[in-house]
PDB file of the backbone (N, CA, C, O) and the ligand in Angstrom, with CONECT records:
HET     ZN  A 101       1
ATOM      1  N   UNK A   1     103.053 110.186 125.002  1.00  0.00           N
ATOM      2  CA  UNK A   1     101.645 109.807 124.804  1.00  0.00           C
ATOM      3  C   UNK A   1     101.555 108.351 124.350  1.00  0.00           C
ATOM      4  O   UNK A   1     102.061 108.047 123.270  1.00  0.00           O
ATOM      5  N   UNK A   2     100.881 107.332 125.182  1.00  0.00           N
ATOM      6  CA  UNK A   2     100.608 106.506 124.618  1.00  0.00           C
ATOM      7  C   UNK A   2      99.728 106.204 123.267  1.00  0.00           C
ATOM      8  O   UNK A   2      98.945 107.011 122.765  1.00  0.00           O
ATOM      9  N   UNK A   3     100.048 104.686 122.702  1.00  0.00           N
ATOM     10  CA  UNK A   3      99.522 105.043 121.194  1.00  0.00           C
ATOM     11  C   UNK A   3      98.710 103.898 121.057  1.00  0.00           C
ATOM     12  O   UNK A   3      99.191 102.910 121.612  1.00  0.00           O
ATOM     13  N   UNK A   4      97.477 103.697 120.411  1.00  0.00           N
ATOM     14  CA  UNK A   4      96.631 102.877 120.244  1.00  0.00           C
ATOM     15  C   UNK A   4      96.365 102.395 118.723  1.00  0.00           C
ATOM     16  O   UNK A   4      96.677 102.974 117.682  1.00  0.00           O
ATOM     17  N   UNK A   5      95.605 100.998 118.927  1.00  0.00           N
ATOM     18  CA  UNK A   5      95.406 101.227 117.428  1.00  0.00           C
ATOM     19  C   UNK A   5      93.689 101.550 117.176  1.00  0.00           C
ATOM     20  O   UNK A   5      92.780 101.523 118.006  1.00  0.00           O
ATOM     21  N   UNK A   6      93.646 101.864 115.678  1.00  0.00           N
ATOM     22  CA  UNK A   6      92.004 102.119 115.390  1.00  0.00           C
ATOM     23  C   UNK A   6      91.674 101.127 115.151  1.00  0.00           C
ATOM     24  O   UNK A   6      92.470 100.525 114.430  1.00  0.00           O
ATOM     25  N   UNK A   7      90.267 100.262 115.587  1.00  0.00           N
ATOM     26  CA  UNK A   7      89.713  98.974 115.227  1.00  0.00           C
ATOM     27  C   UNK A   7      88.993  99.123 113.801  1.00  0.00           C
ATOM     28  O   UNK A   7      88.618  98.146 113.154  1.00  0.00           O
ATOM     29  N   UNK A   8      88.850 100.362 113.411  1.00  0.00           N
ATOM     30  CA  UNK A   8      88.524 100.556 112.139  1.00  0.00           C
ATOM     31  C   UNK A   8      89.605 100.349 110.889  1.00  0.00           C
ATOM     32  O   UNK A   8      89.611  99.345 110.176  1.00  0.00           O
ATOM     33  N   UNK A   9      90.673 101.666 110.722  1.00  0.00           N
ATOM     34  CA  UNK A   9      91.944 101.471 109.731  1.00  0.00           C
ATOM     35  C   UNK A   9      92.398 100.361 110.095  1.00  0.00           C
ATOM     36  O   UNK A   9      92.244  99.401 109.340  1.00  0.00           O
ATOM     37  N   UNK A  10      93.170 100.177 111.519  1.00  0.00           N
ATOM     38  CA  UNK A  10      94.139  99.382 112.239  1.00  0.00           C
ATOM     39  C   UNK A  10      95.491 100.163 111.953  1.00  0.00           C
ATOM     40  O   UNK A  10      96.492  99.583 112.376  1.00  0.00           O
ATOM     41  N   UNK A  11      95.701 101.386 111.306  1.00  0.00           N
ATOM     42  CA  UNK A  11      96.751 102.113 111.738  1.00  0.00           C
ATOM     43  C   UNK A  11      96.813 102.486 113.839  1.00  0.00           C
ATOM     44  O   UNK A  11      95.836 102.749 114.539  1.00  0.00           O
ATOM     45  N   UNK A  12      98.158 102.376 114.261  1.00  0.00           N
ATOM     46  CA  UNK A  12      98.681 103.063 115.143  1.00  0.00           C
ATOM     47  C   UNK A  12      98.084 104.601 115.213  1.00  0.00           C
ATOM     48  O   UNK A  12      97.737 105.093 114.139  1.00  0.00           O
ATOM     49  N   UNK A  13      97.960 105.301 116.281  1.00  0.00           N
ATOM     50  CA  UNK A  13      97.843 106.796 116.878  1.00  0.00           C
ATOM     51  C   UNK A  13      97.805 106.716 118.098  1.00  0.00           C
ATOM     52  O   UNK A  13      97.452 105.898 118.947  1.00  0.00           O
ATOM     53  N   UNK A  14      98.606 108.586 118.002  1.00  0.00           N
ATOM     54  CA  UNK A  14      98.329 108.450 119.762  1.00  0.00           C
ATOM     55  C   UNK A  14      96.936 108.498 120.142  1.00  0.00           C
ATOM     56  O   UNK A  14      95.957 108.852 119.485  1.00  0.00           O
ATOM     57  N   UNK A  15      97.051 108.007 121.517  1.00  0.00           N
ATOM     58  CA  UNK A  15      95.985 107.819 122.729  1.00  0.00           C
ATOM     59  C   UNK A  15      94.731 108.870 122.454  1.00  0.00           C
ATOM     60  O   UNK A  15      93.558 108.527 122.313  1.00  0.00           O
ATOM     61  N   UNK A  16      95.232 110.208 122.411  1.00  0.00           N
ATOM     62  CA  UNK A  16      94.462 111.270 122.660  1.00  0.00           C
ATOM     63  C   UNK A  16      93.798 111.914 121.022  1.00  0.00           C
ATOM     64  O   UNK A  16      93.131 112.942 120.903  1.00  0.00           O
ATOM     65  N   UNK A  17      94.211 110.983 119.904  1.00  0.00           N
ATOM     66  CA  UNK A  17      93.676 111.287 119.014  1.00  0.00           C
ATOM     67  C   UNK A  17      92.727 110.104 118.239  1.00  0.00           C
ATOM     68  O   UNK A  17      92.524 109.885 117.045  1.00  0.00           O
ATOM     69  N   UNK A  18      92.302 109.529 119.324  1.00  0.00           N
ATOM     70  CA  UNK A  18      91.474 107.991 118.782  1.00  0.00           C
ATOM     71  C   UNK A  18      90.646 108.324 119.756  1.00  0.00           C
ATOM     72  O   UNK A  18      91.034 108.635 120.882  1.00  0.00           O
ATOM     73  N   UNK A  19      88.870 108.267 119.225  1.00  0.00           N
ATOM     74  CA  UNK A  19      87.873 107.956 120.643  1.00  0.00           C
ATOM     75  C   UNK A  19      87.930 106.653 120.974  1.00  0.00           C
ATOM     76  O   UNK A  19      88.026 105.689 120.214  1.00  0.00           O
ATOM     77  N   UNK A  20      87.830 106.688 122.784  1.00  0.00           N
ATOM     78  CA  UNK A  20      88.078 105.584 123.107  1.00  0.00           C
ATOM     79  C   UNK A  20      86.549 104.802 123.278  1.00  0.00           C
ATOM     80  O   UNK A  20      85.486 105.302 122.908  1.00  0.00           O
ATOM     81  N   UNK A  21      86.676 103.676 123.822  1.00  0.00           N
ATOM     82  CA  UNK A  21      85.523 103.382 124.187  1.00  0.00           C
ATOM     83  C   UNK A  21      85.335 102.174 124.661  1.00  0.00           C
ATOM     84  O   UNK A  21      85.930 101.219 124.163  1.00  0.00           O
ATOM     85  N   UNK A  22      84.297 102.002 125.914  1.00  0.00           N
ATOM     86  CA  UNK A  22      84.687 100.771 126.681  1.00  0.00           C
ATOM     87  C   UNK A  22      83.272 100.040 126.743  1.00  0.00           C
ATOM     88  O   UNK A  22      82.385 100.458 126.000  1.00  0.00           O
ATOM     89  N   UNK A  23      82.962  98.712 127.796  1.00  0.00           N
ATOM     90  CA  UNK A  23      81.910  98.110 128.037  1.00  0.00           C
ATOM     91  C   UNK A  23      81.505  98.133 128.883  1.00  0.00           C
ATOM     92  O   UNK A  23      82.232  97.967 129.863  1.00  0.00           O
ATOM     93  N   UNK A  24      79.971  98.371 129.077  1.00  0.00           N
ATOM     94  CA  UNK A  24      79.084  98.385 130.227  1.00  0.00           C
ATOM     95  C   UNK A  24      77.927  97.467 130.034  1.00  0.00           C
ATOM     96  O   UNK A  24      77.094  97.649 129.146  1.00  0.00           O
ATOM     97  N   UNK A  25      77.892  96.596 130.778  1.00  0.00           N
ATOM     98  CA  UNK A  25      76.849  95.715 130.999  1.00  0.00           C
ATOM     99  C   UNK A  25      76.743  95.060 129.692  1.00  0.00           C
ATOM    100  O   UNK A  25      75.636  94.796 129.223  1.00  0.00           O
ATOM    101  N   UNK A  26      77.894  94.769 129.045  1.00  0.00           N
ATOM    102  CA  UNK A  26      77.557  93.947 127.490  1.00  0.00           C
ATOM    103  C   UNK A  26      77.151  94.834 126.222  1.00  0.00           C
ATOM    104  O   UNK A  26      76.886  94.389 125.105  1.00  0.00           O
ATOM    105  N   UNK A  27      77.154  96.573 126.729  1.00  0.00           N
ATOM    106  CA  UNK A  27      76.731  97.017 125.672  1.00  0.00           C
ATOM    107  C   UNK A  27      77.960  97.983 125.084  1.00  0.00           C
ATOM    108  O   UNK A  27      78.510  98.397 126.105  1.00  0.00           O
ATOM    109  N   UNK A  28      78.709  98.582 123.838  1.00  0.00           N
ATOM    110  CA  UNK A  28      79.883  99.321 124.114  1.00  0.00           C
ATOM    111  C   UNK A  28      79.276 100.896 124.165  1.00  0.00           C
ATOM    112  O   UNK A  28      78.313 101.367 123.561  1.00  0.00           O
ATOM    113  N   UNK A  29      80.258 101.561 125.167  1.00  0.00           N
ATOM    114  CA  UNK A  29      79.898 102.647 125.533  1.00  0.00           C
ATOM    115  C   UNK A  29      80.787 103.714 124.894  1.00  0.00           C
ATOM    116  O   UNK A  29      81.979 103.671 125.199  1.00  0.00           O
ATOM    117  N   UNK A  30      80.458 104.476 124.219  1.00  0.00           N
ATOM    118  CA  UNK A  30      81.624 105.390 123.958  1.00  0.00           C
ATOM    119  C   UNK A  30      82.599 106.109 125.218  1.00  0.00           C
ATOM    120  O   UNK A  30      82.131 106.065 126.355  1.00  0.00           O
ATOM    121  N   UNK A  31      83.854 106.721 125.022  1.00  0.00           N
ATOM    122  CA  UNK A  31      83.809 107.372 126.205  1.00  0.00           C
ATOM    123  C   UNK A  31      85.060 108.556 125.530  1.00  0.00           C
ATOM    124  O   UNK A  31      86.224 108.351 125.874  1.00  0.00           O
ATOM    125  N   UNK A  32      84.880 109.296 124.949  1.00  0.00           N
ATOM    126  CA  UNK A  32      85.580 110.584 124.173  1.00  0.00           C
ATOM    127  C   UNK A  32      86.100 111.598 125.119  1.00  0.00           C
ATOM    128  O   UNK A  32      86.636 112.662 124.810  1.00  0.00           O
ATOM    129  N   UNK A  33      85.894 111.175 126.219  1.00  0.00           N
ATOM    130  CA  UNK A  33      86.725 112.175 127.267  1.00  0.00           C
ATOM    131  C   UNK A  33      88.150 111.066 128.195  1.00  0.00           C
ATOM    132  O   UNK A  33      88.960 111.470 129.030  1.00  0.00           O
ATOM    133  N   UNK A  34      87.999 109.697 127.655  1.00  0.00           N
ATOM    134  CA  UNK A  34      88.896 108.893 128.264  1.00  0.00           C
ATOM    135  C   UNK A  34      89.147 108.789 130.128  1.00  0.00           C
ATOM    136  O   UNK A  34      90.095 108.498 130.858  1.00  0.00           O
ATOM    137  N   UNK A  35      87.331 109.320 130.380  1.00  0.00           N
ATOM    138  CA  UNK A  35      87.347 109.087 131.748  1.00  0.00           C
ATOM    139  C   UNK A  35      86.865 107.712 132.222  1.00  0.00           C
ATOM    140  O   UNK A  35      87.455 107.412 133.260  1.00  0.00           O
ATOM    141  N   UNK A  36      86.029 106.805 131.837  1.00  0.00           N
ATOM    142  CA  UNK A  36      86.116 105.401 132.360  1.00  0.00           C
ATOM    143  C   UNK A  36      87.217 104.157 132.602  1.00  0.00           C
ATOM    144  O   UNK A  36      88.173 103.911 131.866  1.00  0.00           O
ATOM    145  N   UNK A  37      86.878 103.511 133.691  1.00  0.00           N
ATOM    146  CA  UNK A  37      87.566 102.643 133.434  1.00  0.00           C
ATOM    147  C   UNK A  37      87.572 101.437 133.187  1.00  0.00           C
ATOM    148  O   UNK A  37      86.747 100.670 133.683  1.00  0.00           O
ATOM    149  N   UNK A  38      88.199 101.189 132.642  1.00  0.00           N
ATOM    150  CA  UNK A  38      88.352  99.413 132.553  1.00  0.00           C
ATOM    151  C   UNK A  38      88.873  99.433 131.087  1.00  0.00           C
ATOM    152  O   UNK A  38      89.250 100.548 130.727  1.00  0.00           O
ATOM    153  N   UNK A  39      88.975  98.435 130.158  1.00  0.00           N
ATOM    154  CA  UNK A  39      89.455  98.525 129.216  1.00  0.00           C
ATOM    155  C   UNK A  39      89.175  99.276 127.936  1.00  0.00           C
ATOM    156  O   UNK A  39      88.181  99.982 128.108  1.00  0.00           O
ATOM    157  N   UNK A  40      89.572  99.370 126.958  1.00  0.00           N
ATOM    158  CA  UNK A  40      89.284 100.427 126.177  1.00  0.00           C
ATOM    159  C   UNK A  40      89.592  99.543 124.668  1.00  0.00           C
ATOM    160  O   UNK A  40      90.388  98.642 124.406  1.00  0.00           O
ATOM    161  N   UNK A  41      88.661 100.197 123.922  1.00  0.00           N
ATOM    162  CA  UNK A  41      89.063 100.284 122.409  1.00  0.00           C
ATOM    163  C   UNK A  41      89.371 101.445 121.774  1.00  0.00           C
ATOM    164  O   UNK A  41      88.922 102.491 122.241  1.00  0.00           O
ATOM    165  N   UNK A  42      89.973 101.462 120.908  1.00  0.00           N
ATOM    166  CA  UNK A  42      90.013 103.132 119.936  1.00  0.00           C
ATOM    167  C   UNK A  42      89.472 102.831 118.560  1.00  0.00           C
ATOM    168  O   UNK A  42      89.390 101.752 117.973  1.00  0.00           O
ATOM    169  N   UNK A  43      89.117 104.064 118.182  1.00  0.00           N
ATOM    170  CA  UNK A  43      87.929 104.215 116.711  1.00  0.00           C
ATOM    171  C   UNK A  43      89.291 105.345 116.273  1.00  0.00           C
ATOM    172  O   UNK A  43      90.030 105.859 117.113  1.00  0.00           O
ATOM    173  N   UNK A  44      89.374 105.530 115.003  1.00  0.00           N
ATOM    174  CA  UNK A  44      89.843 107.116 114.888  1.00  0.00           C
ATOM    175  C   UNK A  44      88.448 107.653 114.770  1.00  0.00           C
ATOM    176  O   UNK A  44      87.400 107.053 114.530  1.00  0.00           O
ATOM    177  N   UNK A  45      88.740 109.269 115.054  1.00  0.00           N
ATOM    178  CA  UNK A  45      87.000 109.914 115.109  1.00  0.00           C
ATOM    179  C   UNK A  45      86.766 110.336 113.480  1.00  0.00           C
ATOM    180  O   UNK A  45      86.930 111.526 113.210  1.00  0.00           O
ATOM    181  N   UNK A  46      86.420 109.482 112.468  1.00  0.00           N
ATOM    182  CA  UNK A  46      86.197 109.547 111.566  1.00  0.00           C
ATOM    183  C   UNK A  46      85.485 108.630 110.593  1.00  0.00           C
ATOM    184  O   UNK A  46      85.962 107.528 110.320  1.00  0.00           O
ATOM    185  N   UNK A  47      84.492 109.013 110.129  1.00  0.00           N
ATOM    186  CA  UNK A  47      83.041 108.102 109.372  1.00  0.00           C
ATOM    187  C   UNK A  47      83.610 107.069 108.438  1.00  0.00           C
ATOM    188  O   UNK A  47      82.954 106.074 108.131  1.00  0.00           O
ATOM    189  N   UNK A  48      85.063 107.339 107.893  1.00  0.00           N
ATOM    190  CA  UNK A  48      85.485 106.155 106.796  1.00  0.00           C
ATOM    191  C   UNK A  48      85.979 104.907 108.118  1.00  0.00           C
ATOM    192  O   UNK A  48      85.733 103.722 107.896  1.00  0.00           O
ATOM    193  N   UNK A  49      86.658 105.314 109.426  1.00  0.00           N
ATOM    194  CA  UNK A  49      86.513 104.533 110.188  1.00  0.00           C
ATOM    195  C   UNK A  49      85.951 104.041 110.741  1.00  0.00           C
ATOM    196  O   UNK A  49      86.413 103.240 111.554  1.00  0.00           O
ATOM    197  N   UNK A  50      84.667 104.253 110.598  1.00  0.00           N
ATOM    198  CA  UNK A  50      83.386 103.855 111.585  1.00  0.00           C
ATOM    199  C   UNK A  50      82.875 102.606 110.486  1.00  0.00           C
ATOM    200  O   UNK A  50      82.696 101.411 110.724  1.00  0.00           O
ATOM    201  N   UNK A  51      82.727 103.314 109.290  1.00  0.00           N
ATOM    202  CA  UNK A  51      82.014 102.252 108.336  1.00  0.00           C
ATOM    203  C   UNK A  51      83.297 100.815 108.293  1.00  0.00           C
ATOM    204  O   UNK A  51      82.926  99.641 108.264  1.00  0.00           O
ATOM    205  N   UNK A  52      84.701 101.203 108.299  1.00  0.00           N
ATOM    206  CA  UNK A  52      86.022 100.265 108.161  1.00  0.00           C
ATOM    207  C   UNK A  52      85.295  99.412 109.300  1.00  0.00           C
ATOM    208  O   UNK A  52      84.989  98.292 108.890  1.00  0.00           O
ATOM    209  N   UNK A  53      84.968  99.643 110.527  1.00  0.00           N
ATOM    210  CA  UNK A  53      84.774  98.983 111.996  1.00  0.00           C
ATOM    211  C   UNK A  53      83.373  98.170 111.899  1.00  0.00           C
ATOM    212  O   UNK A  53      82.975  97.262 112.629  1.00  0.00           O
ATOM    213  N   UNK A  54      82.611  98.896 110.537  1.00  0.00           N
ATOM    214  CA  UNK A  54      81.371  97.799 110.634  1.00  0.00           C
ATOM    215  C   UNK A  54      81.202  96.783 109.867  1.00  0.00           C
ATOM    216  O   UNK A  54      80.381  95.874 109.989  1.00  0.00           O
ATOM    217  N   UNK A  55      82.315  97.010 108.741  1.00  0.00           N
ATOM    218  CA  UNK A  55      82.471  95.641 108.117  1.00  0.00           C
ATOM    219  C   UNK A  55      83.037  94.901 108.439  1.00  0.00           C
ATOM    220  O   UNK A  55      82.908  93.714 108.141  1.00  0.00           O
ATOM    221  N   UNK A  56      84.216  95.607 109.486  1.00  0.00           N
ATOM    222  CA  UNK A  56      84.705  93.721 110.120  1.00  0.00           C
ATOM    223  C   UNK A  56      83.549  92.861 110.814  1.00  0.00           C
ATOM    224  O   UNK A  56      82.393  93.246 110.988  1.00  0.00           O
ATOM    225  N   UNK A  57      84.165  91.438 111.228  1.00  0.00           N
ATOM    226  CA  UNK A  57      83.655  90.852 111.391  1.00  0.00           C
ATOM    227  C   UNK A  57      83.214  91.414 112.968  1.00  0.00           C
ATOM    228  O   UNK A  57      82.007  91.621 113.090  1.00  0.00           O
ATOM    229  N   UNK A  58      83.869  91.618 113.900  1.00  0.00           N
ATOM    230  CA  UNK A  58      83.361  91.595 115.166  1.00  0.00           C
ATOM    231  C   UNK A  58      84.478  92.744 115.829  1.00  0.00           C
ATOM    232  O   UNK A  58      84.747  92.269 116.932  1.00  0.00           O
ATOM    233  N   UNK A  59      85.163  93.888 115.685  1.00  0.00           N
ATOM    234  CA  UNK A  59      85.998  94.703 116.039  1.00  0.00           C
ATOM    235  C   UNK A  59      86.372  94.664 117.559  1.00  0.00           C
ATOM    236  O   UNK A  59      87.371  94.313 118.188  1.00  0.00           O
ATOM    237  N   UNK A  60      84.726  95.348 117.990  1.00  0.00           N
ATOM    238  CA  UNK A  60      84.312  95.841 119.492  1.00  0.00           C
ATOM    239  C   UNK A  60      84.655  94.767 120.256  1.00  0.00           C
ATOM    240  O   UNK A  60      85.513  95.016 121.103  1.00  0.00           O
ATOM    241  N   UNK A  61      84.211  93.546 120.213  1.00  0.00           N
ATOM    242  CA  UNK A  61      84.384  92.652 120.831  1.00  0.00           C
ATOM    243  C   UNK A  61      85.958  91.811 121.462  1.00  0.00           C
ATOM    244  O   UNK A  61      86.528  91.331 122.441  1.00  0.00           O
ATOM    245  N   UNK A  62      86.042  92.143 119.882  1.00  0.00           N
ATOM    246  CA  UNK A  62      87.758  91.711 119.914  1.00  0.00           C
ATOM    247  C   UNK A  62      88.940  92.736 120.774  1.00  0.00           C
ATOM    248  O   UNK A  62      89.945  92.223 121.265  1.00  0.00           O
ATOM    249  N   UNK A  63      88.622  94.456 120.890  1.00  0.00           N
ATOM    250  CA  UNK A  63      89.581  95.496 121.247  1.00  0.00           C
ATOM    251  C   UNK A  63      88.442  94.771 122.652  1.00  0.00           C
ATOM    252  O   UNK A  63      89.145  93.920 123.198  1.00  0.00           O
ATOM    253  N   UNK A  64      87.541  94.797 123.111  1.00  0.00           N
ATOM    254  CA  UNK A  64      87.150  94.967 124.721  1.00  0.00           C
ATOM    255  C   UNK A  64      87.619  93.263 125.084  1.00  0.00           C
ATOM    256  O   UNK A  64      87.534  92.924 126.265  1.00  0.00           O
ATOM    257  N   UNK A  65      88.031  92.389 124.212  1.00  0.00           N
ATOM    258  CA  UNK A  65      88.146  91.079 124.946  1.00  0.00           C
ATOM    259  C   UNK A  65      86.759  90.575 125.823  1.00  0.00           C
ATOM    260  O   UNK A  65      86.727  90.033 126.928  1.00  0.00           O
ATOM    261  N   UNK A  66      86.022  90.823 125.235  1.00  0.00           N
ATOM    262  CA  UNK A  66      84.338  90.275 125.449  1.00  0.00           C
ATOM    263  C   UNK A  66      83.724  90.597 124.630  1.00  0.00           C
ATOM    264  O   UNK A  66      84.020  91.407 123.751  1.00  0.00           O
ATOM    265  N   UNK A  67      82.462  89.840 124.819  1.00  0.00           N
ATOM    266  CA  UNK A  67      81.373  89.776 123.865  1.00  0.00           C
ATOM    267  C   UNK A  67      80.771  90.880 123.935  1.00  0.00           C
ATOM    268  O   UNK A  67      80.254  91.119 125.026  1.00  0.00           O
ATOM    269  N   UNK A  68      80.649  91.727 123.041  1.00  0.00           N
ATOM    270  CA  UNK A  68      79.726  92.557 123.252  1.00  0.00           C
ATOM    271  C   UNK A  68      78.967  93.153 122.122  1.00  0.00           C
ATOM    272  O   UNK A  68      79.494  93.318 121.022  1.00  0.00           O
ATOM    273  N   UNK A  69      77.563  93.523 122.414  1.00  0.00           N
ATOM    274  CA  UNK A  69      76.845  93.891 120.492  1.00  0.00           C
ATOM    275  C   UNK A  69      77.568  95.723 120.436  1.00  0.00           C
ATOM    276  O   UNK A  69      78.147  96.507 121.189  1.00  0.00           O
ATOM    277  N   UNK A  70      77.272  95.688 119.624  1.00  0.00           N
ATOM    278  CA  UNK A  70      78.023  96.008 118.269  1.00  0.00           C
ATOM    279  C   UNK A  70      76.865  97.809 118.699  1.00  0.00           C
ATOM    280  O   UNK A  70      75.636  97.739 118.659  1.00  0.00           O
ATOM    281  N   UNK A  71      77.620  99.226 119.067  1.00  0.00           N
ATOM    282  CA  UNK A  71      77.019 100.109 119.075  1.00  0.00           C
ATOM    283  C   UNK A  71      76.191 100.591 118.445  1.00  0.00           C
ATOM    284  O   UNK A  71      76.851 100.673 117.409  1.00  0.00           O
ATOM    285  N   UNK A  72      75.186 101.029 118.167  1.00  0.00           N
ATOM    286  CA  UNK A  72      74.017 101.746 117.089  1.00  0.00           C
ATOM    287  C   UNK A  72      74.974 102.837 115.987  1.00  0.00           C
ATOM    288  O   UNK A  72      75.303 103.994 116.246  1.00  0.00           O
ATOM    289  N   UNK A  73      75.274 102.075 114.742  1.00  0.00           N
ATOM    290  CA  UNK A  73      76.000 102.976 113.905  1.00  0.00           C
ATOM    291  C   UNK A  73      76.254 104.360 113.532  1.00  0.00           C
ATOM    292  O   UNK A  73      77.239 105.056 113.286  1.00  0.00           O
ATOM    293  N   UNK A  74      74.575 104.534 113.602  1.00  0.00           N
ATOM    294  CA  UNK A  74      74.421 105.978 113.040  1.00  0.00           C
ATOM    295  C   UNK A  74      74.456 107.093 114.799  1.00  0.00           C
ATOM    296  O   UNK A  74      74.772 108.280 114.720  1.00  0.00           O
ATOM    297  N   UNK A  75      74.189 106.624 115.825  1.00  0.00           N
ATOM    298  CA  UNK A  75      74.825 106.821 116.994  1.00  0.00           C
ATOM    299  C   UNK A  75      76.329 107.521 117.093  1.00  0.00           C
ATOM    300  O   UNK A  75      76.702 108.613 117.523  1.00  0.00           O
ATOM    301  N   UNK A  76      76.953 106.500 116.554  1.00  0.00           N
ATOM    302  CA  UNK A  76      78.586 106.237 116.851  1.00  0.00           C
ATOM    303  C   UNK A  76      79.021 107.719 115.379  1.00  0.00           C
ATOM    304  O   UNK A  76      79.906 108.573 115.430  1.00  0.00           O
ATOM    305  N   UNK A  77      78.030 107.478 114.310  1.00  0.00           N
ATOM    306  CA  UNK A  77      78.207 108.288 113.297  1.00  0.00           C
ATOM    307  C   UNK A  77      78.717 110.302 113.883  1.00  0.00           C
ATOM    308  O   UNK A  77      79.558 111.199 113.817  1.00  0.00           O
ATOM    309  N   UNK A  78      77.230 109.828 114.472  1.00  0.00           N
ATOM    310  CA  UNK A  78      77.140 111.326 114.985  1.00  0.00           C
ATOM    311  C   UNK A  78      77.661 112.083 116.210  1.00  0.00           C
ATOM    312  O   UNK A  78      77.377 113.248 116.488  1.00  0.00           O
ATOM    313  N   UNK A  79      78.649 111.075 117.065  1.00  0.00           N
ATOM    314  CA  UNK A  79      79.360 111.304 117.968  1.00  0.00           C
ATOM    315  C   UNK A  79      80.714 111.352 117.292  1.00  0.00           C
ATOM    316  O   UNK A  79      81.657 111.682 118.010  1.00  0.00           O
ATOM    317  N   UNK A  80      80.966 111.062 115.969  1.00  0.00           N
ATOM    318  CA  UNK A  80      82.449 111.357 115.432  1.00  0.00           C
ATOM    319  C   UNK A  80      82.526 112.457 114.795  1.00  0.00           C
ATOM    320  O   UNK A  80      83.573 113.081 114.620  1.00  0.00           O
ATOM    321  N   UNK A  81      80.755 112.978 114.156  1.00  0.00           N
ATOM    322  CA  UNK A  81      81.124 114.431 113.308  1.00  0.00           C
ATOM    323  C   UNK A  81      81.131 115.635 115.018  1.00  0.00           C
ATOM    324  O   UNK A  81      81.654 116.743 115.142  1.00  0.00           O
ATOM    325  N   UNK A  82      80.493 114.974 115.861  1.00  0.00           N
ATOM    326  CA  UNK A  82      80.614 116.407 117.129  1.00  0.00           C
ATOM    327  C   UNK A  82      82.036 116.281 117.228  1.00  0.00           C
ATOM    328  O   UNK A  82      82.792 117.249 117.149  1.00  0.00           O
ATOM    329  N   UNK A  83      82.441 115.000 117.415  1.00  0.00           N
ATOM    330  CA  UNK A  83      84.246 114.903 117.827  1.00  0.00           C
ATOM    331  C   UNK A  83      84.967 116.130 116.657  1.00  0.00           C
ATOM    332  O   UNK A  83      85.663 117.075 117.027  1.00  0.00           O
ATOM    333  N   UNK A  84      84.722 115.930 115.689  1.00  0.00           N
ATOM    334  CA  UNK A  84      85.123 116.508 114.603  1.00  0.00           C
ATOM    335  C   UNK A  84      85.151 117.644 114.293  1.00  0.00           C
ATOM    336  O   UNK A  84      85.770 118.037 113.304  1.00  0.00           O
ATOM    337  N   UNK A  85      84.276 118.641 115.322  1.00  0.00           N
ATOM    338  CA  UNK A  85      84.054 119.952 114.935  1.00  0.00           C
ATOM    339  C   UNK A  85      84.478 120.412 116.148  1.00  0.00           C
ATOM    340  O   UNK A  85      84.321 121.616 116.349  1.00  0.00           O
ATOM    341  N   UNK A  86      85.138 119.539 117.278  1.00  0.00           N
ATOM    342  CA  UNK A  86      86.349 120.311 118.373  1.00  0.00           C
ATOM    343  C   UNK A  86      85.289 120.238 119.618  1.00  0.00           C
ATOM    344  O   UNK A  86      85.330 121.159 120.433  1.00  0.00           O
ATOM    345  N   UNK A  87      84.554 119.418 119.759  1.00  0.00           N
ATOM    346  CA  UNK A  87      83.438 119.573 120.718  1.00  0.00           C
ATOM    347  C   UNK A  87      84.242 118.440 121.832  1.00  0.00           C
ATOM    348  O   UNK A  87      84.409 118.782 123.003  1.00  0.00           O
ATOM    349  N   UNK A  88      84.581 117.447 121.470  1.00  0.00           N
ATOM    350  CA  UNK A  88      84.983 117.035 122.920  1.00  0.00           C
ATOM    351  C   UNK A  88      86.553 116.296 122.507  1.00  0.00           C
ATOM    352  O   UNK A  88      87.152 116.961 121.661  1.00  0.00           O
ATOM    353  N   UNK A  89      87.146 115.287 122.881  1.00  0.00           N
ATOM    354  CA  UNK A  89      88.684 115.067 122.967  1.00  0.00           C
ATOM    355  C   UNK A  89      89.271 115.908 123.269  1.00  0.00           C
ATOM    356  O   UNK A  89      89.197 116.992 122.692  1.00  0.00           O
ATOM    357  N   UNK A  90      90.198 115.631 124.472  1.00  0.00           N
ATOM    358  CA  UNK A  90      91.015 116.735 125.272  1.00  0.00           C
ATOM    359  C   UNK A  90      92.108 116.316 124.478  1.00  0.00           C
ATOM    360  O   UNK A  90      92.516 115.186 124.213  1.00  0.00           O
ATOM    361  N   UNK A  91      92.697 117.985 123.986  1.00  0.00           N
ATOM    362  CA  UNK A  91      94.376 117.622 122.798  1.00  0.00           C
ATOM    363  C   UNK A  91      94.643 118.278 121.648  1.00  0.00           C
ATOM    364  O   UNK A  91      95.597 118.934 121.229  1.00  0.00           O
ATOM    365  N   UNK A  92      92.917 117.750 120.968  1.00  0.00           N
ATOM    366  CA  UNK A  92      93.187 117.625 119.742  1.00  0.00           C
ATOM    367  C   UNK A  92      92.272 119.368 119.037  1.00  0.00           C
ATOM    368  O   UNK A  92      91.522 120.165 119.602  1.00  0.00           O
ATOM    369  N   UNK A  93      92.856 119.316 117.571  1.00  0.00           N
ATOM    370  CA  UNK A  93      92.177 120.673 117.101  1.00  0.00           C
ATOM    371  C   UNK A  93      92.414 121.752 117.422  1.00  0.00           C
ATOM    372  O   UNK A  93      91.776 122.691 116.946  1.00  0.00           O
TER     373      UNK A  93
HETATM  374 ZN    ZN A 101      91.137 104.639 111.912  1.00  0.00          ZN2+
END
């Protein structure tokens, strides 16, 4: 399994236990089933990582290598507690 890092901690994990998430049209898109393509960032699916990812300075931008704004927090919030209760990532739980 390949291994990614979280733009939140910045610990290492594998592939299939980080949501990934990529860019569309300048905006970042989640993608928790790791079906898009093009480049990817990883989050771990967890709220101390989400808040770690909003105090950096610019995370998203930096893992997609473009500019891009910054996802709707409380959005991204509530797509890590569904991750969390076994609803989507193929693998894990
Ligand atoms: Zn993390």
């Amino acid at each position: 399994m390949p291994r990614r890092t979280c733009i939140g901690c910045g610990l290492v994990r594998e592939k299939g236990e980080l949501l990934r998430f990529v860019t569309r049209n300048g905006l970042v898109k989640p993608d928790p089933e790791g079906m898009l393509p093009g480049r990817g960032g990883y989050l771990c699916p967890s709220t101390s990582c989400v808040d770690a990812a909003y105090k950096k300075k610019d995370p998203f931008s930096r893992a997609l290598r473009q500019s891009v704004k910054k996802p709707d927090k409380q959005g991204l919030l509530e797509l890590v507690k569904t991750i969390r209760k076994g609803r989507l990532l193929k693998g894990t739980g």
